[in-house]
C-alpha positions as CSV (number, residue, x, y, z in Angstrom):
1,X,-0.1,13.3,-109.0
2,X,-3.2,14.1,-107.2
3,X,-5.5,14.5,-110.5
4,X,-4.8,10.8,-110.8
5,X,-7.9,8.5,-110.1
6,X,-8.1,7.2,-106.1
7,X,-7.4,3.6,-107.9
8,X,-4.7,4.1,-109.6
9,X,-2.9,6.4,-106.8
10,X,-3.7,3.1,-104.4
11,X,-2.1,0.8,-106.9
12,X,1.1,3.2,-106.9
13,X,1.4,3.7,-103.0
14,X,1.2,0.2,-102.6
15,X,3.9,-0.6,-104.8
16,X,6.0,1.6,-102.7
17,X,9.1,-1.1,-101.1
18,X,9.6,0.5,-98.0
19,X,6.5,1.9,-95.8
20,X,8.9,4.7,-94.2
21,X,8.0,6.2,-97.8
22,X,4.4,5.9,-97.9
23,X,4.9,7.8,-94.1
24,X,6.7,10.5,-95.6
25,X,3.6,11.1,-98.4
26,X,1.2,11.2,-96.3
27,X,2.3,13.9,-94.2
28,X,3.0,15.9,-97.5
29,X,-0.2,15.3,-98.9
30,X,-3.8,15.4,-97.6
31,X,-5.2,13.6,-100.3
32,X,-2.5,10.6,-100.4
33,X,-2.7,10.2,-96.4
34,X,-6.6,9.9,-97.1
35,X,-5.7,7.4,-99.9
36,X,-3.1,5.5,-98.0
37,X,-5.6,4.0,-95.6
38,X,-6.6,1.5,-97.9
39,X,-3.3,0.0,-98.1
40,X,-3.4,-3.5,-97.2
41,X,0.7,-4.0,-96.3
42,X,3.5,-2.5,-94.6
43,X,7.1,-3.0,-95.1
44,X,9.9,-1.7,-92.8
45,X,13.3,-2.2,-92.7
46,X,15.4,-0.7,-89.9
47,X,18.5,1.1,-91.8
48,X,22.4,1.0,-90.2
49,X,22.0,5.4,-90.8
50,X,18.6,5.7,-88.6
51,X,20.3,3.3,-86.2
52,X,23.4,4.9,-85.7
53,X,21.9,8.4,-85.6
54,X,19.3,7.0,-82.7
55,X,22.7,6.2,-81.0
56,X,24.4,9.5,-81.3
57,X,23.4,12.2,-78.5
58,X,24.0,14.3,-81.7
59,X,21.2,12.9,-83.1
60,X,18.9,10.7,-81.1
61,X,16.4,13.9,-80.3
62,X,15.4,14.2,-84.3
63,X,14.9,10.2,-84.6
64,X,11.5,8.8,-84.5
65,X,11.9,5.6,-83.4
66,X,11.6,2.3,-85.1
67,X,8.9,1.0,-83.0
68,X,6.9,3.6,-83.2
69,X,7.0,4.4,-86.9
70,X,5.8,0.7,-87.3
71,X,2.6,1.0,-84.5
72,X,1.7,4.2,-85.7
73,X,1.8,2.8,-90.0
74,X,-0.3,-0.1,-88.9
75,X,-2.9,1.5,-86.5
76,X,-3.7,3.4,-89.7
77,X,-4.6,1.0,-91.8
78,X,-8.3,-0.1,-92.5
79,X,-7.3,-3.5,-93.2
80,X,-3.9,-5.2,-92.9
81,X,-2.8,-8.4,-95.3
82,X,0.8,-8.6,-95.5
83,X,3.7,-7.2,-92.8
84,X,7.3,-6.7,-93.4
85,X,9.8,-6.1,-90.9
86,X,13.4,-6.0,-90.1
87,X,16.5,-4.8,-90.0
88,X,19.1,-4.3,-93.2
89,X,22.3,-6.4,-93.3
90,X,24.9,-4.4,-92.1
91,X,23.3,-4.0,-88.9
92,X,21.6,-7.6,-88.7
93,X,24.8,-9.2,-87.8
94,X,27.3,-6.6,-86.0
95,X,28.7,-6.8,-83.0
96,X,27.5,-3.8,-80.5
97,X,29.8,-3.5,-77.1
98,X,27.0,-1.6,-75.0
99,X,24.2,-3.4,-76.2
100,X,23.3,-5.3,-73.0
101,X,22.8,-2.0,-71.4
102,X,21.0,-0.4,-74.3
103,X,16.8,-0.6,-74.2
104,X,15.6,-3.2,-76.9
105,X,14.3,-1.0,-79.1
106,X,15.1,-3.2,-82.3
107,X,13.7,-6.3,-80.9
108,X,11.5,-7.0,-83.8
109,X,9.6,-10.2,-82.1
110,X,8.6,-7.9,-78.7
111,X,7.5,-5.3,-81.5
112,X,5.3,-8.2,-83.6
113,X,3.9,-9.7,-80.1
114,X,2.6,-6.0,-79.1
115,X,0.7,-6.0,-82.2
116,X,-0.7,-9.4,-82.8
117,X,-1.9,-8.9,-78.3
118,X,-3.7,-5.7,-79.9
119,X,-4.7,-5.6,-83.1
120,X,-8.5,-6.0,-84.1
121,X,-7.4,-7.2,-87.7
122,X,-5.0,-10.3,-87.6
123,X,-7.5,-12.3,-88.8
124,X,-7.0,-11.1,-92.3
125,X,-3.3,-11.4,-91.8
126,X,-1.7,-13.7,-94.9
127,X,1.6,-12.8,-94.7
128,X,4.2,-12.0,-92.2
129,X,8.0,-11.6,-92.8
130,X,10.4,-10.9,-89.9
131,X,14.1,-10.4,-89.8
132,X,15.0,-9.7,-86.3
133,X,18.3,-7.9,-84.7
134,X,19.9,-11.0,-83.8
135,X,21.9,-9.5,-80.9
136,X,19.3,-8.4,-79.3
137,X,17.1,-11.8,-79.9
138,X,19.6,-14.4,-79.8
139,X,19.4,-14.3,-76.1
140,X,15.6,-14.0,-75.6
141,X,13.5,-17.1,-76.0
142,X,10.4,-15.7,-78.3
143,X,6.8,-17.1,-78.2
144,X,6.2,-15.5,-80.9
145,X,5.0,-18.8,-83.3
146,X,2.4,-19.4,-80.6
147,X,1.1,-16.1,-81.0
148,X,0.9,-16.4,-84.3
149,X,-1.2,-19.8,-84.2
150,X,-3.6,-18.3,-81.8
151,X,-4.3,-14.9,-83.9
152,X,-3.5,-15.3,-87.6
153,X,-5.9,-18.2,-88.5
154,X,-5.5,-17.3,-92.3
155,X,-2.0,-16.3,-92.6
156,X,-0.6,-18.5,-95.9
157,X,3.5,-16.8,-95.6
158,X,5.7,-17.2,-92.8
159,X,9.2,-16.3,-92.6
160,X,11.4,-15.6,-89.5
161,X,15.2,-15.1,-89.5
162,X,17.3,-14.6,-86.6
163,X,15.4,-15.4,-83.9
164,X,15.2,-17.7,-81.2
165,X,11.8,-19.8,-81.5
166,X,9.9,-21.8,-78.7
167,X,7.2,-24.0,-79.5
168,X,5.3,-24.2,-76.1
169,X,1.6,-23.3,-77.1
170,X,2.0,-23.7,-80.5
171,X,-1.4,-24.7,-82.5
172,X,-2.5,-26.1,-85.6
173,X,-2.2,-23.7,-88.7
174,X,-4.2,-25.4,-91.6
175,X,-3.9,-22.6,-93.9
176,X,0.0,-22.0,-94.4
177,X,1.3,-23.2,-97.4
178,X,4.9,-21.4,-97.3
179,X,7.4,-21.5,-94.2
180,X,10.3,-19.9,-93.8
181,X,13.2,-20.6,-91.0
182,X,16.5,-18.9,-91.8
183,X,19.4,-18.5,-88.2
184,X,16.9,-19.7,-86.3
185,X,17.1,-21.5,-82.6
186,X,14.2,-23.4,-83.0
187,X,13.0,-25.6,-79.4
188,X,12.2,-28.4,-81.7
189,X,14.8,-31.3,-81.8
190,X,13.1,-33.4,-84.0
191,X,10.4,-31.3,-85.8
192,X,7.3,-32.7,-84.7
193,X,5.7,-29.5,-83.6
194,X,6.8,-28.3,-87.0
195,X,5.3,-31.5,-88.8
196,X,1.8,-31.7,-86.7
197,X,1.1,-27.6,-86.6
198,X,1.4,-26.8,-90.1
199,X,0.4,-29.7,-92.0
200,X,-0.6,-28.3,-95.4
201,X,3.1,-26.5,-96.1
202,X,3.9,-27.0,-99.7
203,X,7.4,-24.8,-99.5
204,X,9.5,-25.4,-96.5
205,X,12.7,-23.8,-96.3
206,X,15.1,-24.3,-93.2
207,X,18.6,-22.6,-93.7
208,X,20.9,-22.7,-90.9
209,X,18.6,-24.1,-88.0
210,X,20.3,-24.7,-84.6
211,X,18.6,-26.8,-82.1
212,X,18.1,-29.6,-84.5
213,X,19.0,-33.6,-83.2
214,X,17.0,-36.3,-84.9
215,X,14.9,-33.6,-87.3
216,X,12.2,-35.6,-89.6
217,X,10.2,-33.9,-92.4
218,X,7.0,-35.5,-92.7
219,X,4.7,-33.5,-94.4
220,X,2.6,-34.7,-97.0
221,X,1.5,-31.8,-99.3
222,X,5.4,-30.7,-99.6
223,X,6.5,-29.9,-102.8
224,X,9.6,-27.7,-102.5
225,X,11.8,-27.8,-99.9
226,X,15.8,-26.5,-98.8
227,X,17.3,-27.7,-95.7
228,X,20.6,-26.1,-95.1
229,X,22.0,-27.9,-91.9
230,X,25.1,-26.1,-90.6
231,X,26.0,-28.7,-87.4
232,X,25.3,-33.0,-87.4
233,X,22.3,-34.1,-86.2
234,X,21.9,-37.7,-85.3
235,X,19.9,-38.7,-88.5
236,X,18.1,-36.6,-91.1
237,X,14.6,-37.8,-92.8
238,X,12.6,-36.6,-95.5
239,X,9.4,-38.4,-95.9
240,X,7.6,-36.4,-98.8
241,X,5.2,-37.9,-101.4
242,X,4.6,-35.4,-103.0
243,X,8.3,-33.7,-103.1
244,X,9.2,-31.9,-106.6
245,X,12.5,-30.2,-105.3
246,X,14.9,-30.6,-103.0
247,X,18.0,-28.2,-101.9
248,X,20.0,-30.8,-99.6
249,X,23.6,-29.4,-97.8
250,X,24.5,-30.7,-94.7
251,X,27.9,-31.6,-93.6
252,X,28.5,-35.5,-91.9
253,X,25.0,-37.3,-92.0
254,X,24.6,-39.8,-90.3
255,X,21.9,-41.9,-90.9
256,X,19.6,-40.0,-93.6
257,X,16.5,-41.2,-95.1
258,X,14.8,-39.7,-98.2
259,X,11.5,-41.0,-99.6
260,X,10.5,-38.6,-102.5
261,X,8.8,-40.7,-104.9
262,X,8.1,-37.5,-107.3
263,X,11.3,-36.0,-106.6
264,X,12.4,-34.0,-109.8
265,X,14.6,-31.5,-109.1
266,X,18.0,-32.5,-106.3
267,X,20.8,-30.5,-105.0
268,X,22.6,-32.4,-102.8
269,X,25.4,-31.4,-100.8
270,X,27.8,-33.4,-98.2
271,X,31.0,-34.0,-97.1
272,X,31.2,-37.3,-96.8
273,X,29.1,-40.2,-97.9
274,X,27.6,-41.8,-94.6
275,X,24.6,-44.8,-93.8
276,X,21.7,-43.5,-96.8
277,X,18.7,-44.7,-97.1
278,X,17.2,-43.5,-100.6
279,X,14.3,-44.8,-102.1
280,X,14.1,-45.2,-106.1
281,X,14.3,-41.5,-107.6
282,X,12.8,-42.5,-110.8
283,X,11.4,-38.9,-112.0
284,X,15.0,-37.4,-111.3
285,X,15.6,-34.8,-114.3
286,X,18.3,-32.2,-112.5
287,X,20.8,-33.1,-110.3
288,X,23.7,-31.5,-109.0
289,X,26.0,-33.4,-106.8
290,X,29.0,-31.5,-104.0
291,X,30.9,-33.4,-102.2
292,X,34.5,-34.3,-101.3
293,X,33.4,-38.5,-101.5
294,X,31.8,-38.4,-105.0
295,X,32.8,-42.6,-105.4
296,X,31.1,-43.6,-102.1
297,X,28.5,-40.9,-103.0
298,X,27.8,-42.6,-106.7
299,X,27.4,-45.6,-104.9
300,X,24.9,-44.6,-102.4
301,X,22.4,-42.9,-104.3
302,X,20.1,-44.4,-106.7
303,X,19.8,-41.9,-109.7
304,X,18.8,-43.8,-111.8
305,X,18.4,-43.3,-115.7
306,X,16.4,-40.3,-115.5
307,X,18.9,-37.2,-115.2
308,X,19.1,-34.9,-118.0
309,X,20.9,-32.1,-116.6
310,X,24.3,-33.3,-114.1
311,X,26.2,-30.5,-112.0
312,X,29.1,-32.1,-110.0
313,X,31.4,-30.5,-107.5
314,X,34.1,-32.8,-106.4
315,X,37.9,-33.1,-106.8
316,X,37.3,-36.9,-107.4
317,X,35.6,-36.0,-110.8
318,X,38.6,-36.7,-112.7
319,X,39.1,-40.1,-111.3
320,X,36.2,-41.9,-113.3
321,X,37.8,-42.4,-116.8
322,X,36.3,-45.5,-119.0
323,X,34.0,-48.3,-118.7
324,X,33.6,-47.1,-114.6
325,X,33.5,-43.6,-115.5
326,X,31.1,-41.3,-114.2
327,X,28.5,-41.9,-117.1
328,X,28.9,-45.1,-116.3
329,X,28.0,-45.3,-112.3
330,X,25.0,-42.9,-113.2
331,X,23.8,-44.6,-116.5
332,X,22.7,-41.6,-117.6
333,X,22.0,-42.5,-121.5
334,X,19.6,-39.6,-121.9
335,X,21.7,-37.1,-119.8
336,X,21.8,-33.5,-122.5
337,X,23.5,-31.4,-120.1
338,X,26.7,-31.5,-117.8
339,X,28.5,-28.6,-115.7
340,X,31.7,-29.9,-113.8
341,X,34.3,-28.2,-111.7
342,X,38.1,-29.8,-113.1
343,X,41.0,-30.2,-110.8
344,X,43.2,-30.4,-114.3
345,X,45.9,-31.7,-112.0
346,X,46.5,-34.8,-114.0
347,X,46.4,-33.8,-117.6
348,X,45.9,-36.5,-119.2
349,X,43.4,-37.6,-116.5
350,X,41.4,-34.9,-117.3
351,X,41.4,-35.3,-121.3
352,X,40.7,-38.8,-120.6
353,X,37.4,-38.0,-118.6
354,X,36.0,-35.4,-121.0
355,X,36.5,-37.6,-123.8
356,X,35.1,-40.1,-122.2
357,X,31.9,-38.8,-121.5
358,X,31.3,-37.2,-124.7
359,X,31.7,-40.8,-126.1
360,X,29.6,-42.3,-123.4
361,X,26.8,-39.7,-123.0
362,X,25.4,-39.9,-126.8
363,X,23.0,-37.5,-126.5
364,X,24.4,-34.5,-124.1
365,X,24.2,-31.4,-126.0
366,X,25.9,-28.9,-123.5
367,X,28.8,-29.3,-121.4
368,X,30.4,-26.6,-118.9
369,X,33.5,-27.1,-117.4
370,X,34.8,-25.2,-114.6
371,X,38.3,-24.9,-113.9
372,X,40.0,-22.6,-110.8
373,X,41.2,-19.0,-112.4
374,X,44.8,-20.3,-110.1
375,X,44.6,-23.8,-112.4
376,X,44.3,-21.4,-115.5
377,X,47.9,-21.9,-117.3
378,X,49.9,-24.1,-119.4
379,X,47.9,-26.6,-118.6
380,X,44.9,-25.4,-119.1
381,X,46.5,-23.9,-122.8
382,X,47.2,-27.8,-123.1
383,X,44.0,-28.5,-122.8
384,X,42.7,-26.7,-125.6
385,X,45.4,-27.5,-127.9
386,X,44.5,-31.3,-127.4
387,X,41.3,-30.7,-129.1
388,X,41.2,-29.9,-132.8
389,X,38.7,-27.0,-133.3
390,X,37.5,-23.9,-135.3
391,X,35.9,-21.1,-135.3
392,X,36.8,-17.9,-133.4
393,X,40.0,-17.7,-131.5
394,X,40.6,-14.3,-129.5
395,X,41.1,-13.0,-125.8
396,X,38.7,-14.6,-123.8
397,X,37.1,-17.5,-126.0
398,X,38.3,-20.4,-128.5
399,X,36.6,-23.1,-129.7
400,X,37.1,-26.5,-128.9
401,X,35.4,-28.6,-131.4
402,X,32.3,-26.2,-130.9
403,X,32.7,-26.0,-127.8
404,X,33.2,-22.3,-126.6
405,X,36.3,-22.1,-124.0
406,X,35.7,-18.8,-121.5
407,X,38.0,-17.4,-119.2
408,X,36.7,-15.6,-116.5
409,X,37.5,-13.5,-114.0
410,X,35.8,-15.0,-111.1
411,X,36.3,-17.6,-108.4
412,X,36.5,-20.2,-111.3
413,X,36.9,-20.1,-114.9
414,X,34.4,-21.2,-117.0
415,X,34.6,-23.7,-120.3
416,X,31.1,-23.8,-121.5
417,X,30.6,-26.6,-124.4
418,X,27.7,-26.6,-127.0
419,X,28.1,-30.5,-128.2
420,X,27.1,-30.9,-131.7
421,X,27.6,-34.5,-132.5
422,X,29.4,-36.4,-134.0
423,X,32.6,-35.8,-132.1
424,X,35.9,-35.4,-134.0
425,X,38.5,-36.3,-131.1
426,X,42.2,-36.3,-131.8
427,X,44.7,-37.0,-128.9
428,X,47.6,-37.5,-130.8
């Protein structure tokens, strides 16, 4: 391996998915450690094994520790463009008896704020990724954002999990594009530090934010953006011109405003319908709709004509048969593709929807219907033997007027339909 050209031995190092790796080479090898100093990234992850044998008096003597490894890979490196660390799933979330009295050793934001105070070469910084130990951060109160405004004036990537976040100090980052906030307690009720600091985001993803009371996206350049709200905030706004996709699940809204003129692409998720305020969705081509008050929902939103491709989640899916069915609410003439999860408790219900939207929905071309594997049964062998069809017949698929019926073994079992119009219905 060490005949290869310098190049092409630089290009395979820095390929390498874990740093602890590249560590390991370059103590084996005088010409890859020589090589390895042109790396522009590192990537550590803290593993459950090297933590638990750092615990063990068994062990703890032959363990280099985390911090370390990661001060001593960096220091190393010439120039430094992405960084990568964290700690792997199993131990992200346990629960550690002793750890109040334990040193943090695995409190990743100390470990970044050490480096960013010291390091001669944050300005070429463009990406940093950070998944802290959460029971070791949850209780600290991190400036770390601050320190990341004041030293990484190019970074582009930014994405913290499990951490708690102040904004105090925070300043104006012209340059990052991609944001990333995932079990986060983020000191920013209403996002306005958020909004003003980082002006020129264009993927915004905040999944399971705490600390959150009136938040309000405002942000111009946006363009993708998922917003994953596990408690209820007092309103919800998204104010994005320029908004291609949005990923939408909260639980109770209250009042929620969306103005996405452009928007494309919506997954939307909620319990129950509450005060909305949507503006005219007139470039909406995907949608997929969750919630337990689909009628009020229906009414609410303005989808307009536009949706080609309809995913619904709701037990009231089967209560929309006819002239007020669901095609009908939506007014989707040009929808091609439909997935739907079936209650199938009211049989004839349920032929009577299907039916209807196949009539209704003249040029849908694929339909998937997804029934719970507990639903699977007579009624579900009903279902099948409602519809006049041909073609193969076996374990796990029939068809349904070309439509391929699949039983699976997962949470729900899939019927996955390939219209071909016209439709030959008989429910005699």
């Amino acid at each position: 391996m060490e005949d290869l050209p310098p190049q092409l031995l630089l290009e395979i190092l820095s390929r390498l998915r874990d740093s602890e790796d590249l560590a390991r080479y370059r103590v084996a090898s005088k010409t890859l450690n020589s090589i390895a100093r042109d790396i522009r990234s590192v990537n550590l992850q803290c593993s459950y094994d090297r933590y638990a044998k750092s615990r063990s008096p068994l062990t703890s003597s032959s363990i280099t520790p985390f911090k370390e490894i990661f001060i001593k890979l960096i220091s190393e490196l010439e120039i430094v463009e992405s960084v990568s660390m964290g700690v792997e799933k199993p131990l992200r979330y346990g629960a550690y008896d002793d750890m109040e009295n334990e040193e943090a050793d695995l409190y990743l934001s100390d470990l970044l704020k050490r480096y960013l105070t010291n390091a001669k070469v944050c300005g070429g910084l463009k990406s940093i990724s950070i998944s802290d130990f959460w029971v070791q951060s949850c209780w600290r109160r991190s400036d770390v954002l601050s320190l990341i405004s004041s030293h990484c004036l190019n970074l582009s990537e930014l994405d913290v999990k499990n951490a708690w976040l102040s904004v105090d100090g925070l300043n104006p980052m012209p340059k990052l594009t991609n944001l990333t906030l995932e079990f986060i307690i983020l000191d920013d009720e209403d996002l306005n530090k958020i909004n003003e600091s980082f002006p020129s985001l264009q993927v915004l993803n905040l999944i399971g934010v705490g600390g959150l009371k009136e938040p309000r996206i405002h942000l111009m350049h946006l363009k993708t953006c998922q917003c994953i709200v596990f408690n209820a905030p007092n309103s919800l706004a998204i104010i994005a011109p320029n908004l291609v996709k949005l990923t939408l699940i909260c639980v109770k809204p209250k009042p929620l405003v969306i103005e996405t003129p452009l928007l494309s692409d919506l997954h939307f998720s909620v319990e129950t319908a509450g005060n909305f305020k949507v503006k005219g969705l007139h470039d909406l081509r995907r949608l997929h709709l969750e919630s337990t008050d689909l009628r009020n929902l229906l009414v609410t939103f303005p989808f307009g004509k536009t949706v080609r491709n309809l995913t619904v989640v709701s037990k009231e899916f089967e209560t929309y048969p006819g002239q007020d069915g669901l095609e009908s609410r939506l007014q989707m003439k040009g929808l091609k593709k439909i997935t739907a999860y079936l209650t199938a408790n009211d049989f004839e219900m349920t032929i009577s929807t299907i039916f209807s939207i196949l009539e209704n929905c003249t040029k849908l071309s694929d339909m998937a219907l997804l029934i719970h594997r507990d639903v699977v049964s007579n009624g579900t062998n009903s279902l099948i033997s409602r519809c006049n069809g041909n073609g193969d017949c076996g374990k796990t698929k029939q068809k349904m007027h070309g439509y391929l019926i699949v039983f699976s073994d997962f949470e729900f079992a899939a019927c996955s339909i390939s219209v071909k119009p016209p439709f030959q219905v008989d429910l005699r």
